[in-house]
C-alpha positions in Angstrom: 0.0 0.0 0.0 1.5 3.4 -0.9 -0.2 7.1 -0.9 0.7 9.5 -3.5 -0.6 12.8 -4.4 -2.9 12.6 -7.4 -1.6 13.1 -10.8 -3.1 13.9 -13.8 -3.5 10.8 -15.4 -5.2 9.5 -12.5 -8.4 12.1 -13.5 -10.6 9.2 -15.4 -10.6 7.0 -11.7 -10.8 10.3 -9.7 -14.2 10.4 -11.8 -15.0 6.5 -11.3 -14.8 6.2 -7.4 -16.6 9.9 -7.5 -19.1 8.1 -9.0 -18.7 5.0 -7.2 -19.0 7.0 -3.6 -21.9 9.0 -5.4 -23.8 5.6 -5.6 -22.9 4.3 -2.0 -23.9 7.8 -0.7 -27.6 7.0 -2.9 -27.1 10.4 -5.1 -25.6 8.5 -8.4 -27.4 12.2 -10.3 -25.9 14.7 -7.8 -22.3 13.3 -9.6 -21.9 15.4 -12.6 -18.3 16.6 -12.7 -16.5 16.1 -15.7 -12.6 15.0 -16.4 -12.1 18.1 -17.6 -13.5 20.1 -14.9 -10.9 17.8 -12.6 -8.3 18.2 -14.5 -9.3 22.1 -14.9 -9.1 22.4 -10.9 -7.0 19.3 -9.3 -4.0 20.1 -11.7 -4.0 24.1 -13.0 -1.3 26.0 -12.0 -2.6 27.1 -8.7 -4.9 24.7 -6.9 -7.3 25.0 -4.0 -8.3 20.9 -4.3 -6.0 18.6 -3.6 -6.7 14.8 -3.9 -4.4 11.8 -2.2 -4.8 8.2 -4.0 -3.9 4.8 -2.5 -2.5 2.2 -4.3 -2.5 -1.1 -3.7 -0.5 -3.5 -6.1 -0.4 -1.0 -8.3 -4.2 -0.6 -8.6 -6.0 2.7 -7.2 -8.1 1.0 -4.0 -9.4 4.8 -2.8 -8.7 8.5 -2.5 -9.2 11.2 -0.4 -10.0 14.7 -2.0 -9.6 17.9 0.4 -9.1 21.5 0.3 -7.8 24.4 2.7 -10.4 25.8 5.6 -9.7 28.7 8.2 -10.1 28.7 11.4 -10.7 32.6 12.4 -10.5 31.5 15.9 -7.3 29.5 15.6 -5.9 31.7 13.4 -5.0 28.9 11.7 -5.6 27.1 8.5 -7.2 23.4 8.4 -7.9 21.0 6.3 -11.8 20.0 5.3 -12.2 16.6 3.3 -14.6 16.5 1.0 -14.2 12.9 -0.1 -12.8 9.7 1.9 -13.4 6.6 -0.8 -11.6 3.1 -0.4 -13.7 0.7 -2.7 -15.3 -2.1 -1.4 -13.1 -5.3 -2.4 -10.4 -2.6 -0.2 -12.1 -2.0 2.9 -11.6 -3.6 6.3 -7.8 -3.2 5.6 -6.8 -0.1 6.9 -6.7 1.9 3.7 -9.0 4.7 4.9 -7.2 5.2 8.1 -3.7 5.1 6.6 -5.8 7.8 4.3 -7.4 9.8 7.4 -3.3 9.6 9.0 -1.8 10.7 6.1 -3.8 14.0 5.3 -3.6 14.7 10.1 0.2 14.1 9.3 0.0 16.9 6.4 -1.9 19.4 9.1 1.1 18.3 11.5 3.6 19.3 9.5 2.3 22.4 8.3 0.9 23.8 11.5 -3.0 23.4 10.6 -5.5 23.7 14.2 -8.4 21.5 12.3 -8.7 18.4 10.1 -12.8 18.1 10.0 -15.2 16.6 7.6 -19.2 16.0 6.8 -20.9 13.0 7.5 -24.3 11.4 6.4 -26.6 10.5 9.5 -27.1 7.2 8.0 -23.7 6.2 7.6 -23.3 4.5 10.6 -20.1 2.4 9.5 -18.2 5.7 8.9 -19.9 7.2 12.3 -18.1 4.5 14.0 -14.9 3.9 12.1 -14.7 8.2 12.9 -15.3 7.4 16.6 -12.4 4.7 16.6 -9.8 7.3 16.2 -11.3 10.1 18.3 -13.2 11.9 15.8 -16.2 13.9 17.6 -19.4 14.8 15.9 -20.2 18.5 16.1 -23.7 17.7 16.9 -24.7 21.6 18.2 -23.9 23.2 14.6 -25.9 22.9 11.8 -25.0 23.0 8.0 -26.3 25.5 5.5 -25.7 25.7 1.9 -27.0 27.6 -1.0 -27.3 26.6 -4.7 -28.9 26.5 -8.1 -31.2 29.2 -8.3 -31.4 30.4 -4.6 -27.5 31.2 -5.0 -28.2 33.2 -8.3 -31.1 35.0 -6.4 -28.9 36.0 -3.2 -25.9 36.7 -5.8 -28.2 39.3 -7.4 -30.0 40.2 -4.1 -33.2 38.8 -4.6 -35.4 37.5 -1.8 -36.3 33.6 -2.5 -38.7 31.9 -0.7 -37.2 28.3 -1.7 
């Protein structure tokens, strides 16, 4: 097993295991990003997404796709993930913790207060694979997010009622 930072011609199983965590997340529609639009942010010339794969034998068993938070608090940067995938022939093998240690060891080294993530109610193996490692819910904040047309209308400062 070996973790390497994404490279370019990984972009065509960056999109497969997308998809594939699309489908185990049961939103296989909500998964419409392109090769080129990974390729057009995982690998310009200044990046803000960063993706880690692991290999095993040579074949790409998961990946881990994160970006830079802030911490105003902290005064610190962190980092959010926004994808943890191993694929299922991989799991119960360690891969997504040697994943999950890899990107605290990256906030380590650079002096980052937070490594946090999102996770689906329902997903009770990832609740408790989280909780293994000391992971704690942050059960007293609650997420917001704006898109599709109620982000054009508070873009253009219209009132929506969506």
């Amino acid at each position: 097993m070996s973790i390497r930072p994404a490279t370019i011609e990984d972009s065509d199983e960056i999109i497969a295991l997308i998809y594939e965590l699309a489908l185990y997340e049961k939103a296989p529609d909500e998964a419409k990003a392109t090769r080129e639009q990974i390729i057009e942010t995982f690998f310009c010339s200044d990046p803000k997404v960063f993706c880690e794969i692991v290999e095993v034998d040579g074949a790409i068993a998961g990946l881990a796709i994160w970006f830079l938070n802030y911490s105003t608090w902290q005064g610190k940067h962190g980092i959010y993930l926004e994808d943890l995938f191993v694929r299922p022939q991989y799991r119960g093998a360690g891969y997504g913790k040697a994943l999950l240690q890899h990107l605290a060891a990256i906030c380590q080294e650079r002096g980052y207060g937070r490594f946090q993530w999102w996770v689906l109610d329902w997903n009770e193996p990832a609740i408790e694979f989280y909780k293994s490692f000391g992971a704690l819910a942050m059960d007293d904040w609650t997420v917001y997010r704006v898109s599709g047309q109620a982000l054009s209308d508070l873009a253009r400062g219209a009132d929506s009622n969506r």
